[in-house]
N, C-alpha and C positions, 0 to 999 in steps of 0.2 A: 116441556115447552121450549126448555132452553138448551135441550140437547145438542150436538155438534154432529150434525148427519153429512162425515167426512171419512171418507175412509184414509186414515194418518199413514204413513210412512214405519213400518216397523221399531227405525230407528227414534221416533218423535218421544217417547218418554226420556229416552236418556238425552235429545236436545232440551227439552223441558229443566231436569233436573239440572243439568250442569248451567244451563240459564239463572236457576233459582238460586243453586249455589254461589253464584257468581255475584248475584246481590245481592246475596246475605254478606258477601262480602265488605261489603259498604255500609249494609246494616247496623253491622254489629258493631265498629268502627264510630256507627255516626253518633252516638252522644258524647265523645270524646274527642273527637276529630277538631273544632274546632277550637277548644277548651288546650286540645294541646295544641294549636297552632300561634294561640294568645298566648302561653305558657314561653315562647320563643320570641315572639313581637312586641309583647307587654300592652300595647295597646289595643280597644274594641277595632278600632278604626283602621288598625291593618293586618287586621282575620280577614277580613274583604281584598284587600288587595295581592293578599297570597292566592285566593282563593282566584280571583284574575290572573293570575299570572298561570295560575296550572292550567288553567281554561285555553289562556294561548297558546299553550304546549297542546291542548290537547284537541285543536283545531289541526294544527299544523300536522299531528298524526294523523288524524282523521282523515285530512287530503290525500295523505302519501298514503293510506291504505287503496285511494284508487288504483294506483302501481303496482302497490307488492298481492293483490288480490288475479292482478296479469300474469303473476310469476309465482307465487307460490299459493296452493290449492289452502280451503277452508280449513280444515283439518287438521294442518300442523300447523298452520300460523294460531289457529286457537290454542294449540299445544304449548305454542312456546308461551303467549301470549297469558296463560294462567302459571305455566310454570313460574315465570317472571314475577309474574303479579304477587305469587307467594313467600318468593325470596325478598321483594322491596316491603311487605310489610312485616316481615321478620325481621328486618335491617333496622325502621323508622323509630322503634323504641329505642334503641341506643344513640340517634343523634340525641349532639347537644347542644348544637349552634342552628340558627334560621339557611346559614350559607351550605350545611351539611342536608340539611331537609331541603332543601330547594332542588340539589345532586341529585337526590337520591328519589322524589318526586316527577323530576325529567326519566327516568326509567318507569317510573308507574303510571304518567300519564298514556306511554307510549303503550305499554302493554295493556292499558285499559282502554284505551281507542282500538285496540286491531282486537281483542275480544267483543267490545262492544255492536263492532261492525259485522264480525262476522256472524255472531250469534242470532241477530238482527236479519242476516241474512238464513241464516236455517230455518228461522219458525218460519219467514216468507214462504219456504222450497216448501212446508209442511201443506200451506193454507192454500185452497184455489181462490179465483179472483170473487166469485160468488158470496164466500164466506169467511174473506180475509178476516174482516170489525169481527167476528163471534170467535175465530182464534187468536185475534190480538187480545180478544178481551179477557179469553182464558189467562193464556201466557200472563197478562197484569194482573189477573188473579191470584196466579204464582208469587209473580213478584214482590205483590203489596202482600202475601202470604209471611216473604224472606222480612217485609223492612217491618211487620207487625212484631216479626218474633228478635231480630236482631236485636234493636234498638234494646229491648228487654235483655236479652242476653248478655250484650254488651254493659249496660249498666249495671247490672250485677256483677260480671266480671269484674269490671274495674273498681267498684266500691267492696265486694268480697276480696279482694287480691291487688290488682295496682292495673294502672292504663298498659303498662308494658302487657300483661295477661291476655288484656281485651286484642291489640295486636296481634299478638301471637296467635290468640283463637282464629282471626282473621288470615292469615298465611296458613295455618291447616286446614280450614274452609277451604282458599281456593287448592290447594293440594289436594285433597280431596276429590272436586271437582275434574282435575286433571287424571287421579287414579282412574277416575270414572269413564273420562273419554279415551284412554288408553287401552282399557281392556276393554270397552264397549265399541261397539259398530255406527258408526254415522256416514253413512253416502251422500255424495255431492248430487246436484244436480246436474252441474255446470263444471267444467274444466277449464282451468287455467288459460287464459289466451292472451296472443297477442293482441296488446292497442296500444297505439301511438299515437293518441289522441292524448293533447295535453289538457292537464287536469283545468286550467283555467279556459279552455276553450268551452270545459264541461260546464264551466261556474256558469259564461257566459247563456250557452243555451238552456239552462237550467231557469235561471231567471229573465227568459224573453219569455216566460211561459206562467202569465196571472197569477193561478191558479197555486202552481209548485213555489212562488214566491210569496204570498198568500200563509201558506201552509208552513212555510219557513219560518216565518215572524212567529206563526202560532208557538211553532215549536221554543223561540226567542222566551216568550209571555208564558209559557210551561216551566221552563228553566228558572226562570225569574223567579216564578211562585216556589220552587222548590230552593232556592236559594236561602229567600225569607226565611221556610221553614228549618232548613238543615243547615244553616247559619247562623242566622240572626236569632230566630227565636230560642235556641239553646244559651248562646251569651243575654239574651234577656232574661230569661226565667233563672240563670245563677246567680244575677246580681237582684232575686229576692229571692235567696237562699235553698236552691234545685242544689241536689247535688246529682252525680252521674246518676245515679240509678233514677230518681226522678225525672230525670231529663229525659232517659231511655225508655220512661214511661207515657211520655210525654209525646215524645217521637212515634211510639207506637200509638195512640191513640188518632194521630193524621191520617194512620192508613186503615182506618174500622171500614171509611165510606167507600173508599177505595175498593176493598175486599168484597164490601159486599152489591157493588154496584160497577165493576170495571167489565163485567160478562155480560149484564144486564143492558149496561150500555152501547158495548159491539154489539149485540143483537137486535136492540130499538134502531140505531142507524143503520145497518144494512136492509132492516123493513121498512121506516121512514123516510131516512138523507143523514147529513151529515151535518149541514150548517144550522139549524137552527139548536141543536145540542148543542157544537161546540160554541156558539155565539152567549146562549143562555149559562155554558159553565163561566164564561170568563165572565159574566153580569153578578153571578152569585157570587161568586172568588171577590168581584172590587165593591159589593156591598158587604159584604162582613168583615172582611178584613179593616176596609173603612171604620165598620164601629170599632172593631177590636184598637183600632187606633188611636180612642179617646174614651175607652172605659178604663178605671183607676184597678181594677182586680183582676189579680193574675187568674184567676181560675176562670174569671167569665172569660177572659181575652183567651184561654186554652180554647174553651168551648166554643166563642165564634171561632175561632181558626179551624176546630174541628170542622165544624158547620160550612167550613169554605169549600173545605174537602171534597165535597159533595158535587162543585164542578171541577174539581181535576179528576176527579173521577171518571166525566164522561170525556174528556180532553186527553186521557190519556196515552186510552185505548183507540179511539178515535183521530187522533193525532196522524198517525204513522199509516195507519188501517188506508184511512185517505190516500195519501203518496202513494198506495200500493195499488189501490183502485183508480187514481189518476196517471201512472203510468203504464207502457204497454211492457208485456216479459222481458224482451229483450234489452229495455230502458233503464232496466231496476239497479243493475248491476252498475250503471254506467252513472246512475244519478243517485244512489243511495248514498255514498258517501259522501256528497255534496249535501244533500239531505242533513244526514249524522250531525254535519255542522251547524245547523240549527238552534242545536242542543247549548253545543257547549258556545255560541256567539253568547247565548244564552247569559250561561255559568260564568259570561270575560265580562262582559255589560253590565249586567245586574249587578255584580260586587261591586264594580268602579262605579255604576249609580249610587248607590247605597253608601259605601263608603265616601263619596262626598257627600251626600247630603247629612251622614254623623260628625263629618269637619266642622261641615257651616252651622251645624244646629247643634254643636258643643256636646255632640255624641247623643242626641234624642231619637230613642225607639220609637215614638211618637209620629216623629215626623216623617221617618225610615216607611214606616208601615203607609201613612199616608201618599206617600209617593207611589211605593206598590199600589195601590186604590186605584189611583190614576194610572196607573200601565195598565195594570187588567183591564178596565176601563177600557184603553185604545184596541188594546189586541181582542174584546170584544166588537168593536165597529169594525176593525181588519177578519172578523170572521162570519160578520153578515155579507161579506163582501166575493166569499167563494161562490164559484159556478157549481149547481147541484149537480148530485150524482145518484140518478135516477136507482129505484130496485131492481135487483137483478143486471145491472150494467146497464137497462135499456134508458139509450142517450147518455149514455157517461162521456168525459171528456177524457181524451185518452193521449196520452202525451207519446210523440214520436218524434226520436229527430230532432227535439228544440223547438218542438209547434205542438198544435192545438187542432186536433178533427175532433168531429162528432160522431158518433159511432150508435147504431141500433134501427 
């Protein structure tokens, strides 16, 4: 039923895997990550503000991959781009000042924006425009596959052995991944070209166009959510006595609905549409989280947050699949990394929201969560608000140029 009747690119398993690999890299990391960020800051209250600051670095990479994607082909910039990546998490266990992690995070944002982009742009080159949503939905099958088993992993690591172990696992991860692409075969689509099109004239035309502005904010209210859960709700559940490995059990249990509903989901919207999924996930996202926000017990507050799950789920996949079916080929390249930043406006927002509202309300998780209620919330009325996108392309709205035709 839910077969993928696409004939792939040869090279599509090892894009696949070095994807997967790539975020298990963050997986395995993430019950820890924050835990050591507070370990340098001392305070809840400015885990969120680091977490802003990497976001602004990794906005500003983001842009500049529109450039260096003109000049240097896919393929070795993802090369350097995981090499890097494995050297700065092999480096992060030996700071020991917040001024030396902040160094040494300016190199990892960077190399985590020009992989993130590029890879982003491989699964595109795999999927045609028919069946983008059922290959995005696989690929996030993958992924919520990496952050079901990381988080495990990683929590184990660090309570069997020390946080530096969980790291380290994390730089042979991406090492690994690079092995991968090194001896394996991956062809481009597209070659390296000249444009002199400055990146902000792209911003411009990018948002005269509803739809792709629309889908940006979506992207914003995705971030947010994942922020909550791969921030905040780790520093909540240790202060009623998580330790890593709980945590990293904890983490995995957000990605069950994920796993088993992110394919399920590209394939109901390329038969359906698009909006009334993503409108409905963000409605489920800001009513449970809502309760989660004023029940007294940590295990139920686990379990609605699981339960929320269930519209990222369809927003995930769904998310991106959209942008790729609202622009035309030749667009993607030009507006995807303006796109990408969606993500992490995201990742800079939502902390510095968050983090003031644990100032004014003398550090309450309560209130924190309460606020996410109300964003999901908005970014559900901002996603009743997209133009559909008929099955099959017919009548889709297809972006060219910084405009809006109708096509079919």
């Amino acid at each position: 039923m839910f077969r993928l009747r696409h004939k792939f690119p040869r090279h599509s398993g090892i894009v696949f895997l070095i994807s997967m690999l790539y975020t298990l890299v963050f997986a395995v990391v993430s019950p820890i990550f924050p835990l050591f960020i507070k370990s340098l800051v001392i305070e809840d209250t400015y885990v969120g503000l680091v977490v802003a600051l990497s976001s602004v670095e990794w906005i500003i990479f983001t842009i500049m991959m529109s450039y260096l994607l003109k000049k240097i082909k896919k393929v070795p910039l993802t090369k350097i781009a995981l090499g890097g990546f494995a050297l700065c998490y092999a480096i992060i266990p030996h700071v020991t000042s917040i001024w030396q992690f902040l160094l040494v995070d300016l190199f990892r944002s960077f190399f985590a924006a020009s992989a993130t982009v590029t890879l982003g742009l491989f699964i595109r080159d795999i999927a045609g425009k028919k069946n983008i949503g059922k290959v995005e939905g696989f690929y996030f099958t993958l992924f919520n596959i990496a952050w079901l088993t990381g988080p495990l992993a990683g929590g184990f690591v660090a309570v069997m052995f020390s946080r530096e172990a969980t790291f380290s696992l994390a730089a042979i991860i991406a090492a690994t991944a690079l092995c991968i692409l090194m001896v394996g075969k991956v062809r481009e689509k597209t070659s390296a070209v000249e444009d002199t099109e400055r990146f902000f004239t792209k911003i411009k035309a990018y948002f005269r166009v509803s739809n792709l502005t629309i889908i940006y904010l979506i992207g914003i209210g995705l971030a947010a959510w994942w922020v909550v859960l791969y921030t905040y709700v780790p520093l909540f559940v240790s202060e009623h006595g998580f330790t890593e490995k709980t945590i990293g059990i904890t983490l995995a249990l957000f990605t069950i609905p994920l796993i088993l509903l992110d394919f399920i989901a590209g394939w109901l919207a390329d038969r359906y549409g698009y909006r009334r999924f993503l409108s409905t996930a963000f409605l489920i996202m800001s009513i449970l989280i809502m309760l989660a926000a004023f029940t007294q017990n940590v295990y139920l507050f686990i379990g609605l947050i699981v339960a929320g799950c269930i519209g990222a789920a369809f927003i995930e996949p769904l998310h991106e699949a959209y942008f790729f079916k609202a622009v035309s080929k030749k667009e993607e390249t030009r507006f995807y990394p303006v796109f990408r930043t969606g993500y992490e406006a995201g990742y800079l927002f939502a902390p510095l929201i968050f983090s003031g509202i644990m100032f004014v309300s003398n550090g309450s998780f309560h209130a924190l969560f309460l606020v996410a209620s109300i964003m999901m919330l908005f970014f559900c009325i901002m996603a009743v608000m997209l133009k559909k996108i008929k099955k099959k392309g017919a009548g889709e709205v297809i972006v060219e140029g910084g405009s809006e035709k109708e096509v079919g």
